[in-house]
Biopython code that builds the backbone (N, CA, C, O; Angstrom):
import numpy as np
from Bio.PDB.StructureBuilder import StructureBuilder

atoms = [
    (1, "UNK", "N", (-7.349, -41.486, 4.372)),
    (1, "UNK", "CA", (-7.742, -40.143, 4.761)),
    (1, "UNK", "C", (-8.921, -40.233, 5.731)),
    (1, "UNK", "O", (-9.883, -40.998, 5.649)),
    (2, "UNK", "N", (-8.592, -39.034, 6.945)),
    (2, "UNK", "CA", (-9.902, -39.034, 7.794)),
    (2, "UNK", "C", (-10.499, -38.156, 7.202)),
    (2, "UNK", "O", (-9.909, -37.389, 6.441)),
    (3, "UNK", "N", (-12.218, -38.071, 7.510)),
    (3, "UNK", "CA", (-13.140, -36.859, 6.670)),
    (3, "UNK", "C", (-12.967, -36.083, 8.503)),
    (3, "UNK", "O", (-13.235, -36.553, 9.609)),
    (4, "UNK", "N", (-12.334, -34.578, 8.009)),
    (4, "UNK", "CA", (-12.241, -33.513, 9.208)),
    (4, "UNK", "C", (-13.525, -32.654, 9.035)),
    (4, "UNK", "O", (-14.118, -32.378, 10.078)),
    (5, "UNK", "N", (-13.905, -32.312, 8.166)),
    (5, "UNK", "CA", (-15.452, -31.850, 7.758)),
    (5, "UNK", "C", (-15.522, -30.896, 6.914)),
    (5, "UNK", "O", (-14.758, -30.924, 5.949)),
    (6, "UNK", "N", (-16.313, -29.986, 7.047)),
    (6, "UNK", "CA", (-16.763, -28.639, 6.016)),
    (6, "UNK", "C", (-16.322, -27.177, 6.462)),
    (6, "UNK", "O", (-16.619, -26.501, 7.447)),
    (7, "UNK", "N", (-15.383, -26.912, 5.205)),
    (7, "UNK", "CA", (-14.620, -25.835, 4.850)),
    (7, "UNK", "C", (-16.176, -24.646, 4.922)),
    (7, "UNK", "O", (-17.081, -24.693, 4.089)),
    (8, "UNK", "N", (-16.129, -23.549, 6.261)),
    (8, "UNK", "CA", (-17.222, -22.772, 6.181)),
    (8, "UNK", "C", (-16.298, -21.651, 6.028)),
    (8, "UNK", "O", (-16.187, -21.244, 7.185)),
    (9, "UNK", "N", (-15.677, -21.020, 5.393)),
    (9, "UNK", "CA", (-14.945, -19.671, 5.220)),
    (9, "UNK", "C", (-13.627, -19.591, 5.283)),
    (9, "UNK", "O", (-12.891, -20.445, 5.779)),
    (10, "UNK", "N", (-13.306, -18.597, 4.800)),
    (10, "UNK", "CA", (-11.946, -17.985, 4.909)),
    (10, "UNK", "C", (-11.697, -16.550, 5.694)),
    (10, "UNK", "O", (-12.123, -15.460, 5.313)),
    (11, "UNK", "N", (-11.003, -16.772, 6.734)),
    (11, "UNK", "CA", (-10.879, -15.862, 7.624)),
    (11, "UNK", "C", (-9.866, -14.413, 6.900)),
    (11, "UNK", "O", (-9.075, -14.339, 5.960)),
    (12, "UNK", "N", (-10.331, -13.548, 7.776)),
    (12, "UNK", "CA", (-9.720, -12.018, 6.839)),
    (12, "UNK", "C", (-7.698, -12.446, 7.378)),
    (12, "UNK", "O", (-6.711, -11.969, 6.817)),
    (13, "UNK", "N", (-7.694, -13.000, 8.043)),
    (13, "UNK", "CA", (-5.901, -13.573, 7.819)),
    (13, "UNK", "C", (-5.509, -14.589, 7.036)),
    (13, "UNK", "O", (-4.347, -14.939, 6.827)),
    (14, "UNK", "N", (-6.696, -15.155, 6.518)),
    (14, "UNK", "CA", (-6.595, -16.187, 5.238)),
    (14, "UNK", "C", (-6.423, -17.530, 5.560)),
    (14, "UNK", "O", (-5.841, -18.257, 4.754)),
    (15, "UNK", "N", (-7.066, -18.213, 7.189)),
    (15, "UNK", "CA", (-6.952, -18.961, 7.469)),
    (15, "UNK", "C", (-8.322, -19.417, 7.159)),
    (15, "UNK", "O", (-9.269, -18.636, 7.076)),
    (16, "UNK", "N", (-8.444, -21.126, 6.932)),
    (16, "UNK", "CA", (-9.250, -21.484, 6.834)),
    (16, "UNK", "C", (-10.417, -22.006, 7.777)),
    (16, "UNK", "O", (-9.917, -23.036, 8.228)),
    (17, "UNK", "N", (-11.437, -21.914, 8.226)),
    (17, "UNK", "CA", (-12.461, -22.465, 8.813)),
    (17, "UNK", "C", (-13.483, -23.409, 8.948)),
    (17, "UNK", "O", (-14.704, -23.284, 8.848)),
    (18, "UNK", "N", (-12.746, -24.416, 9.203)),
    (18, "UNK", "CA", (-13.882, -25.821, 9.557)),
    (18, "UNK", "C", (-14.451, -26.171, 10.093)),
    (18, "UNK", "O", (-13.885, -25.895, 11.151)),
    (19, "UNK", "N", (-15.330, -26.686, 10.376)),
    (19, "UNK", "CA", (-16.666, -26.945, 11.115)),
    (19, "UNK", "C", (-16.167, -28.426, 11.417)),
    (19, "UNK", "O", (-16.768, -29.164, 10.636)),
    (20, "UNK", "N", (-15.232, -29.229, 12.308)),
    (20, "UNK", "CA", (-14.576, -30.532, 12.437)),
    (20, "UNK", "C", (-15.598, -31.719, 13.113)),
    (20, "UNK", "O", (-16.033, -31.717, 14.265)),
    (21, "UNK", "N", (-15.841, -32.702, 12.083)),
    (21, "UNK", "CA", (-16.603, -33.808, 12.503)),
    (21, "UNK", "C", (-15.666, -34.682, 13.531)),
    (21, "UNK", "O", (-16.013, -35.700, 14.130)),
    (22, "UNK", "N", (-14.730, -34.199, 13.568)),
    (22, "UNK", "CA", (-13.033, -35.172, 14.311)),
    (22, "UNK", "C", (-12.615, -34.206, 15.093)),
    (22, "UNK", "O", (-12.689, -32.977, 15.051)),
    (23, "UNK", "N", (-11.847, -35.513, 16.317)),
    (23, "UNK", "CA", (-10.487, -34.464, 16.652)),
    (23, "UNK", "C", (-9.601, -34.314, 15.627)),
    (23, "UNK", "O", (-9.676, -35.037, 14.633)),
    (24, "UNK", "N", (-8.772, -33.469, 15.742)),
    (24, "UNK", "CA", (-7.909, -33.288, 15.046)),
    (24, "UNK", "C", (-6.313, -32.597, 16.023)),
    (24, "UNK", "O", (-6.351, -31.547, 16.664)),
    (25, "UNK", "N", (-5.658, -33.061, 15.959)),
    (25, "UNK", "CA", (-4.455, -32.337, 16.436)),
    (25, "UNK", "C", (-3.804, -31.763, 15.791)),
    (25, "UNK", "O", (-3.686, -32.027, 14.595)),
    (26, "UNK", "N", (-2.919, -30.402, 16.619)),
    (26, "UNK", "CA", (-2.394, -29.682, 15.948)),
    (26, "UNK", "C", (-1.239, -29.711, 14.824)),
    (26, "UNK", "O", (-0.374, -30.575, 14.968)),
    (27, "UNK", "N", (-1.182, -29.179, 14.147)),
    (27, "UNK", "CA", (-0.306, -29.705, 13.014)),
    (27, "UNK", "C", (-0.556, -30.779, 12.195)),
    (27, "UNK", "O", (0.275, -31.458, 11.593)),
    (28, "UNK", "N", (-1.596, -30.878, 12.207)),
    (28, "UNK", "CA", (-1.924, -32.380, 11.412)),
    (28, "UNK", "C", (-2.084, -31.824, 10.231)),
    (28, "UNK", "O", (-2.105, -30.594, 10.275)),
    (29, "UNK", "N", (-2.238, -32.434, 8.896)),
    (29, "UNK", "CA", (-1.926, -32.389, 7.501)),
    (29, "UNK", "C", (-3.326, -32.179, 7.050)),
    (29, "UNK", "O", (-4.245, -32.815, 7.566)),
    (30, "UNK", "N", (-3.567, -31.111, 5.888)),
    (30, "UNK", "CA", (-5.234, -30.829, 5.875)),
    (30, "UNK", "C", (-4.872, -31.124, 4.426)),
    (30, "UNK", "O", (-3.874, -30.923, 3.734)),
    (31, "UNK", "N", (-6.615, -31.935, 4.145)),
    (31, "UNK", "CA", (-6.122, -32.319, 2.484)),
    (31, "UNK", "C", (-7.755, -32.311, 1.743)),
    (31, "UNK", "O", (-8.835, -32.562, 2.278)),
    (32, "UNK", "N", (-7.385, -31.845, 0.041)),
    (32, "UNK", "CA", (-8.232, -31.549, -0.327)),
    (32, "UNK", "C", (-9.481, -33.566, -0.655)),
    (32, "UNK", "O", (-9.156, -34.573, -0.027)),
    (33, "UNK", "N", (-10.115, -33.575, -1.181)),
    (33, "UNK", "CA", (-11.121, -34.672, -1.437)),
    (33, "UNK", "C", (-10.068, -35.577, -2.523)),
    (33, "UNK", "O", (-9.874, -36.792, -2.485)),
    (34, "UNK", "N", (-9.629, -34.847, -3.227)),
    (34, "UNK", "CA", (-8.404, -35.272, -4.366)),
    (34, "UNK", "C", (-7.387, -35.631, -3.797)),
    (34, "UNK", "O", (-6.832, -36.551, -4.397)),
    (35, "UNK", "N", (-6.865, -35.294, -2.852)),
    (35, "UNK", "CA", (-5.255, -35.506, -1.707)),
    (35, "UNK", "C", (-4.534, -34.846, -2.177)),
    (35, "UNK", "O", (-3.383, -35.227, -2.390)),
    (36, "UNK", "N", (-4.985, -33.570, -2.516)),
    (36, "UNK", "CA", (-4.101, -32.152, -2.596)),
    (36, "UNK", "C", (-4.141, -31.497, -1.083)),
    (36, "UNK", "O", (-5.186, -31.645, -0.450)),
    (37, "UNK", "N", (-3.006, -30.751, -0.454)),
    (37, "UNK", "CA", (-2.596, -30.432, 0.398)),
    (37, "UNK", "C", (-2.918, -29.243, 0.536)),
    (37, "UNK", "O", (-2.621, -28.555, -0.440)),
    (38, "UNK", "N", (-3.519, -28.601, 1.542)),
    (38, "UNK", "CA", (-3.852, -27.486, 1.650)),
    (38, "UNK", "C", (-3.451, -26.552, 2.919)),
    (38, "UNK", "O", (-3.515, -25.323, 2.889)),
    (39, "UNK", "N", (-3.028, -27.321, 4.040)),
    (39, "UNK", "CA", (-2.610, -26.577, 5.162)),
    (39, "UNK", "C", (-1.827, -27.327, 5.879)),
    (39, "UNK", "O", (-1.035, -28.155, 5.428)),
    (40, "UNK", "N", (-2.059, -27.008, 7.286)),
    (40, "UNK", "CA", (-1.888, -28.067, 8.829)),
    (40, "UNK", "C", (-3.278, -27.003, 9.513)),
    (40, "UNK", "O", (-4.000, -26.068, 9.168)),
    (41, "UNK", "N", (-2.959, -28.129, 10.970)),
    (41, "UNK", "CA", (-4.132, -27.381, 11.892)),
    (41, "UNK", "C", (-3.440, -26.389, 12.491)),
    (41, "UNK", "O", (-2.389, -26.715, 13.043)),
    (42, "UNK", "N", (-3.767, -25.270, 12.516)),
    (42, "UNK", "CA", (-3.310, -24.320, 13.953)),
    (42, "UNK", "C", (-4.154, -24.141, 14.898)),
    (42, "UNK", "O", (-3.907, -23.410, 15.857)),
    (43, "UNK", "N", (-4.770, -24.499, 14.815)),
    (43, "UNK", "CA", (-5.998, -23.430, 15.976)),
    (43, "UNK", "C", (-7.239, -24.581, 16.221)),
    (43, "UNK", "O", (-7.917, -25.105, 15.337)),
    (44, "UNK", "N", (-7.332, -24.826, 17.788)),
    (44, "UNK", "CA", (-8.833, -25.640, 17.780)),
    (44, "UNK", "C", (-9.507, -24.562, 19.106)),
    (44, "UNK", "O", (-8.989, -23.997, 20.070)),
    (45, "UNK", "N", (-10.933, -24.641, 18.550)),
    (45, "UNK", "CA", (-11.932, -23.205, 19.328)),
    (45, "UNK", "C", (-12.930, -24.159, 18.833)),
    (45, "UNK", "O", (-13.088, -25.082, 18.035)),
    (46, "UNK", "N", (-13.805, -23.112, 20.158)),
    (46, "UNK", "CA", (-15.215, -23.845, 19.873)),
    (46, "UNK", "C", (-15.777, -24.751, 21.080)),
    (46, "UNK", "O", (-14.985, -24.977, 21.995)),
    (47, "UNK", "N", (-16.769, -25.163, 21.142)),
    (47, "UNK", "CA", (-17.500, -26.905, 21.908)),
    (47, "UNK", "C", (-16.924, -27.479, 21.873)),
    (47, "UNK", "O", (-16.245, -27.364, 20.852)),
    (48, "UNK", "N", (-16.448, -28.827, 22.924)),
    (48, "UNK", "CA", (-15.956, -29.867, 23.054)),
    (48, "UNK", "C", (-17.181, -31.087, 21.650)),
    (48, "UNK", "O", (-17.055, -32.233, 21.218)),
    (49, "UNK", "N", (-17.860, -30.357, 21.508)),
    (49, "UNK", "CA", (-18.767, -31.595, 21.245)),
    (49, "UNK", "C", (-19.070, -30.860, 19.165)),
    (49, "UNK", "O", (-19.479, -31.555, 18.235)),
    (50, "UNK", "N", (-18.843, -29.972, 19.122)),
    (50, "UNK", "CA", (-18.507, -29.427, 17.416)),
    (50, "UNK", "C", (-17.552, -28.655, 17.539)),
    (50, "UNK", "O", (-18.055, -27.546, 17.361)),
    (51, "UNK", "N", (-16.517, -28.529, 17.724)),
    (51, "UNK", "CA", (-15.150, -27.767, 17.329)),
    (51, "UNK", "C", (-15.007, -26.967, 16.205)),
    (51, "UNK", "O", (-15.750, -27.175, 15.246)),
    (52, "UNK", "N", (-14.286, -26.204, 16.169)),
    (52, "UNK", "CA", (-14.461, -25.584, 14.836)),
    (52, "UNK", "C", (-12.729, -25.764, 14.823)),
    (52, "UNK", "O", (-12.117, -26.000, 15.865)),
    (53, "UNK", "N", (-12.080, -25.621, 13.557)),
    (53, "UNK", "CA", (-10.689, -26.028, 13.787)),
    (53, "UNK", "C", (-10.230, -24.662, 12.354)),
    (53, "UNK", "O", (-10.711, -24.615, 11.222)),
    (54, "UNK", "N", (-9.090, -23.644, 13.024)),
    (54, "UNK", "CA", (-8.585, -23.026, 11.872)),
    (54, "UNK", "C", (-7.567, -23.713, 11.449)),
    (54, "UNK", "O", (-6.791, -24.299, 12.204)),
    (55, "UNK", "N", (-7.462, -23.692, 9.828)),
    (55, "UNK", "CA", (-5.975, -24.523, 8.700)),
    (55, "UNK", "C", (-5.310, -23.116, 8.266)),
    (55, "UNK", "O", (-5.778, -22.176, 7.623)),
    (56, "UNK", "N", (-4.204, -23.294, 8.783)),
    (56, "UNK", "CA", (-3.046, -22.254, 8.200)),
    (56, "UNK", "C", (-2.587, -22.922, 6.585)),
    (56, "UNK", "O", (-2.295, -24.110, 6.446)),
    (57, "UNK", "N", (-2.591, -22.129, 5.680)),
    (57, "UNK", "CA", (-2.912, -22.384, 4.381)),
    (57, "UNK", "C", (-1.438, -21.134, 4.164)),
    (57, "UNK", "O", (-1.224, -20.035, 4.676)),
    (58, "UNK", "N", (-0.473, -22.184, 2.916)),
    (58, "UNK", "CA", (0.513, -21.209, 1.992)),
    (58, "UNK", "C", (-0.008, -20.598, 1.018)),
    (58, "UNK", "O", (0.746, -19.801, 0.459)),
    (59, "UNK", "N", (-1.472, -20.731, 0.446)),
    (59, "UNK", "CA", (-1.856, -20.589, -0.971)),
    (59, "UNK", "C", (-2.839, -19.157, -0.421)),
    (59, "UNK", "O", (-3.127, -19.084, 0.774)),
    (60, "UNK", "N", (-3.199, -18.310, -1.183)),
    (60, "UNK", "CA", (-3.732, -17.128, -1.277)),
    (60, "UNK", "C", (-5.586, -17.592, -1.113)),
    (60, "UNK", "O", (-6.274, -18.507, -1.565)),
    (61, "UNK", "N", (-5.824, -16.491, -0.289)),
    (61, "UNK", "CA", (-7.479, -16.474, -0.570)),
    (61, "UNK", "C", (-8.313, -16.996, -1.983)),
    (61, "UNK", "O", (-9.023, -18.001, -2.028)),
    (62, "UNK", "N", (-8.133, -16.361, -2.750)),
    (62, "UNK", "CA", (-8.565, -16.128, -4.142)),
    (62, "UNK", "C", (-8.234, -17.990, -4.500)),
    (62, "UNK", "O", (-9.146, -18.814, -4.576)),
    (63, "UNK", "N", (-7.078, -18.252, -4.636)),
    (63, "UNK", "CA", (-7.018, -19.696, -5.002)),
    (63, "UNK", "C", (-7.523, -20.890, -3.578)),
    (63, "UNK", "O", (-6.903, -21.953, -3.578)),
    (64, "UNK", "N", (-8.285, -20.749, -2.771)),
    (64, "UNK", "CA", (-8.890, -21.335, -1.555)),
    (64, "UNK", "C", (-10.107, -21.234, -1.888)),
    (64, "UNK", "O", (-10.937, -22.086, -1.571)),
    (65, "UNK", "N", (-10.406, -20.094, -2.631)),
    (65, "UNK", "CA", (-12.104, -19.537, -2.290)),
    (65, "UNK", "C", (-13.147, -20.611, -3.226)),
    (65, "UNK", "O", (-14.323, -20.266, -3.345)),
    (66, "UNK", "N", (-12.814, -21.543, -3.694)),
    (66, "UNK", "CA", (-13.232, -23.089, -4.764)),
    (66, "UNK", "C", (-13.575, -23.321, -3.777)),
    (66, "UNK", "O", (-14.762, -23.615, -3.916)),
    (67, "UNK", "N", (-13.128, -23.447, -2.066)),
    (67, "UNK", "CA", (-12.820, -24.598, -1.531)),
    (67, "UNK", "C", (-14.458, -24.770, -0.476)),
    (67, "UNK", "O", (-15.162, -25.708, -0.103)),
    (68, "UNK", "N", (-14.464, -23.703, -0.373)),
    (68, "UNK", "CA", (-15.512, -23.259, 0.547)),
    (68, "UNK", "C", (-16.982, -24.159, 0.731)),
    (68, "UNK", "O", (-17.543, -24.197, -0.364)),
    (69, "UNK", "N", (-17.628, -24.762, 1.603)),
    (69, "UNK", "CA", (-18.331, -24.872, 1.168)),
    (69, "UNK", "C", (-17.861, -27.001, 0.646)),
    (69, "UNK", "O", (-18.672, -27.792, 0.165)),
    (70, "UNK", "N", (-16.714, -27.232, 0.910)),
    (70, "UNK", "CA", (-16.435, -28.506, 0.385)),
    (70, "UNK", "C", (-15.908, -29.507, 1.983)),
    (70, "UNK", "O", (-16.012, -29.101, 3.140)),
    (71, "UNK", "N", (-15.543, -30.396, 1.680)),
    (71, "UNK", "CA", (-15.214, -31.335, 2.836)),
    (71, "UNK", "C", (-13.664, -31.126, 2.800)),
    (71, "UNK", "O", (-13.052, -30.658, 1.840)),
    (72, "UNK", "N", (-13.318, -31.387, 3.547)),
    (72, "UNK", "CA", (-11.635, -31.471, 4.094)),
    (72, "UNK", "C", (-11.349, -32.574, 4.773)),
    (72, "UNK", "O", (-11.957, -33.011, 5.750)),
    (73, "UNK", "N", (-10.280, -33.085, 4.169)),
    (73, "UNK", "CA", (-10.123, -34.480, 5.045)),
    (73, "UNK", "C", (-8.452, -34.284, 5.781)),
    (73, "UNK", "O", (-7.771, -33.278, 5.582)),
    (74, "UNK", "N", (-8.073, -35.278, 6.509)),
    (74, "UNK", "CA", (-6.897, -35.253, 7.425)),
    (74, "UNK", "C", (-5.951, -36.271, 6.728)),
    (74, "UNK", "O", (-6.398, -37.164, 6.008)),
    (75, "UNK", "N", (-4.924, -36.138, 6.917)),
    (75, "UNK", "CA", (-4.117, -36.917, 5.858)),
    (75, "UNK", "C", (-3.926, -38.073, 7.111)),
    (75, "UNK", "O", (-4.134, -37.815, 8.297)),
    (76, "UNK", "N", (-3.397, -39.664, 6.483)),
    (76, "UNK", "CA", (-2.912, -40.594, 7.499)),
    (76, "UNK", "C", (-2.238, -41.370, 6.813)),
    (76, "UNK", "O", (-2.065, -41.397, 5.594)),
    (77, "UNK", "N", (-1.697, -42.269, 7.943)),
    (77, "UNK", "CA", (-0.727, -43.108, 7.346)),
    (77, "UNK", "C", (-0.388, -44.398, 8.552)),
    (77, "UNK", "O", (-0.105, -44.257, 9.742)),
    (78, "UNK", "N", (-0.516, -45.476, 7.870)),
    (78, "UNK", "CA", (-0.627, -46.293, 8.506)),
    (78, "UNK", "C", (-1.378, -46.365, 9.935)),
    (78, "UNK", "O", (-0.866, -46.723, 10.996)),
    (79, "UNK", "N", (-3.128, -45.811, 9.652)),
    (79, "UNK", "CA", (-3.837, -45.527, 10.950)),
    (79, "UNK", "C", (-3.321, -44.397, 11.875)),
    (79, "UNK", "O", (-4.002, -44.131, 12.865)),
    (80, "UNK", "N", (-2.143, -43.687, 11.634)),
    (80, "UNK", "CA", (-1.771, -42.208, 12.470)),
    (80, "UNK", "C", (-1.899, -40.838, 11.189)),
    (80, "UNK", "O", (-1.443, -40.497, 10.097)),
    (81, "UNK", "N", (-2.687, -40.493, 12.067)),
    (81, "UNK", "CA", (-2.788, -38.541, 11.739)),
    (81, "UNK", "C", (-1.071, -38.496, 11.139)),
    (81, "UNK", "O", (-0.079, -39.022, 11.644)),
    (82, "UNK", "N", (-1.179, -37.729, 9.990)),
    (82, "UNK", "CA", (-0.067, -36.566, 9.596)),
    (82, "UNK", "C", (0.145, -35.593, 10.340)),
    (82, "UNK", "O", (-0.856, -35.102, 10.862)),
    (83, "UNK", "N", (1.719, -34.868, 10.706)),
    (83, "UNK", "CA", (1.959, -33.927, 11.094)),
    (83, "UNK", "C", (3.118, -33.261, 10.607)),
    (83, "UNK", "O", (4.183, -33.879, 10.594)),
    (84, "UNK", "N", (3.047, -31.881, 10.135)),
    (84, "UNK", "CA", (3.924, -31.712, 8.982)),
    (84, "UNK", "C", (5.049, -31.721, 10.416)),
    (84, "UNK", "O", (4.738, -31.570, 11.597)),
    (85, "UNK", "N", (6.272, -31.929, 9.887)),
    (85, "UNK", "CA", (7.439, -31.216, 10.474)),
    (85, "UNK", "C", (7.844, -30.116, 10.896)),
    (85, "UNK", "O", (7.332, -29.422, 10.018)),
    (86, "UNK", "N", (8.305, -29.478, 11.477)),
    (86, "UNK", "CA", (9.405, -27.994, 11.543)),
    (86, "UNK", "C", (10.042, -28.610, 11.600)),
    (86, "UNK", "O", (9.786, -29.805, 11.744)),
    (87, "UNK", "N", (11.492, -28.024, 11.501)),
    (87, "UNK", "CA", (12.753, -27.942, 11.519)),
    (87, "UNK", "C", (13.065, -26.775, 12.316)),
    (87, "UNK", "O", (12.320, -25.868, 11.944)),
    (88, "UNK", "N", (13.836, -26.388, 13.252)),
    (88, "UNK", "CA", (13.698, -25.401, 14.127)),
    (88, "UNK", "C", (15.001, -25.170, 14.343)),
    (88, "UNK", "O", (15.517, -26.169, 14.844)),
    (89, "UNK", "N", (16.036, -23.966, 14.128)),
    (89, "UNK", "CA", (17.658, -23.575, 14.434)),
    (89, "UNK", "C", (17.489, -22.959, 15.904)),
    (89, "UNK", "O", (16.595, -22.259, 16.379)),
    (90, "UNK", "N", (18.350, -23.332, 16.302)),
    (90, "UNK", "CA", (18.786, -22.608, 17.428)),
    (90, "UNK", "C", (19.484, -20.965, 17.094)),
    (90, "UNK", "O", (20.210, -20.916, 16.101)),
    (91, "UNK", "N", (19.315, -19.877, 17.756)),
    (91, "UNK", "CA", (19.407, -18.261, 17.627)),
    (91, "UNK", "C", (20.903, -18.274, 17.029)),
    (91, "UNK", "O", (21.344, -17.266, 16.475)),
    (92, "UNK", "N", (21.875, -19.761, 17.193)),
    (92, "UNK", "CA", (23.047, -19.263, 16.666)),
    (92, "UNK", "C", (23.570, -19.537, 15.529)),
    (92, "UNK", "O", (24.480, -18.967, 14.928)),
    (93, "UNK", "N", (22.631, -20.914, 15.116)),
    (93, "UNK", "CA", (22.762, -21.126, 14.072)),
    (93, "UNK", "C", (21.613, -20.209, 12.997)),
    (93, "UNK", "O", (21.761, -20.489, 11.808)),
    (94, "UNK", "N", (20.811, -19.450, 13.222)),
    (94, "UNK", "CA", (19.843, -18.733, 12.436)),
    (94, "UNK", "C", (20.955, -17.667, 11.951)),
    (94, "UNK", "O", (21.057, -17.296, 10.782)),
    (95, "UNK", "N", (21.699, -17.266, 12.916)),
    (95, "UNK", "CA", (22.658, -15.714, 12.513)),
    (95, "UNK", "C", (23.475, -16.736, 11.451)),
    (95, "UNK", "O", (23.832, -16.058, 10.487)),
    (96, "UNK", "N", (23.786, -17.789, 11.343)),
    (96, "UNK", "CA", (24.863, -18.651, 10.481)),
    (96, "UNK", "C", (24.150, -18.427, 8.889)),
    (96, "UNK", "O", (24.699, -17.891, 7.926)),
    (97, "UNK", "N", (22.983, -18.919, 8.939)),
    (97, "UNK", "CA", (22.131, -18.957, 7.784)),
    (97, "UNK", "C", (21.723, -18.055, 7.767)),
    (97, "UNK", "O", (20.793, -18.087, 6.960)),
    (98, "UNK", "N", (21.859, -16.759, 8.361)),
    (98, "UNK", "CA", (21.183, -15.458, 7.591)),
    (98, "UNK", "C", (19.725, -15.521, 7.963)),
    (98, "UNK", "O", (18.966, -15.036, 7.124)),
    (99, "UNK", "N", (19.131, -16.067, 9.150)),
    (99, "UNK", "CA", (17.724, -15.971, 9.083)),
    (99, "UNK", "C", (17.186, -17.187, 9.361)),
    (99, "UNK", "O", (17.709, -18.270, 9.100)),
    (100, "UNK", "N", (15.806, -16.948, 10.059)),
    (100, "UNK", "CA", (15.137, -18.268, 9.778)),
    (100, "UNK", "C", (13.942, -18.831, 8.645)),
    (100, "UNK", "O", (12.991, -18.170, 8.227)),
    (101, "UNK", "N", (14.250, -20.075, 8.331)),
    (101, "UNK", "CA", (14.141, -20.076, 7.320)),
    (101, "UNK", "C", (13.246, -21.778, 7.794)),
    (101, "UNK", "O", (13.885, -22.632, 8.408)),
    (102, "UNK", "N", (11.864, -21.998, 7.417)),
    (102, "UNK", "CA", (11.002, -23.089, 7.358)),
    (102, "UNK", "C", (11.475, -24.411, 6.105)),
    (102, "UNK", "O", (10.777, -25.417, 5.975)),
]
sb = StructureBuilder()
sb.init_structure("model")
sb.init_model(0)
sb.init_chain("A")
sb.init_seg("    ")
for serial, (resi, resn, name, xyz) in enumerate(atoms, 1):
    if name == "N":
        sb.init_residue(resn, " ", resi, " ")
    sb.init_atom(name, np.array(xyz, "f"), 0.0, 1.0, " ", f" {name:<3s}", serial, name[0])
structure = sb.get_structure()
């Protein structure tokens, strides 16, 4: 695990807010101190030189709000950053499956 840095809030869309000691690229795998999973990256803003990086998070405010205030690390594997997957249908196969579906 890379240390990505300190969890400073939860945004009113329920994304998370880090204060990033790292680059980090998008979609990379956000993980708790334990190697519980908590997001990917969406969003890098900020200084070239302190970034601030938002984590798109499945889990609700209320169960995040522990988190605040703690370190966040980047998941790896064999020396490369994590990046979750999509899976992505094409418009004709989405009408096949009724939708799109992650």
């Amino acid at each position: 695990m890379i240390k990505l840095g300190k969890l400073l809030h939860i945004s009113s869309s329920g994304n998370l807010i880090v204060r990033a000691d790292v680059a980090a690229p998008l979609g990379a795998i956000v993980l708790t101190e334990s190697a519980k999973r908590v997001g990917q990256v969406s969003d890098i803003f900020g200084p070239k030189k302190a970034p601030y990086i938002s984590v798109k998070s499945p889990f609700d405010r209320e169960s995040l709000s522990g988190l605040v205030g703690k370190t966040l690390f980047l998941a790896q594997d064999r020396g490369r950053t994590v990046r979750a997957e999509k899976s992505r249908l094409r418009s004709s196969e989405m009408r096949k499956e009724g939708g799109y579906h992650e």
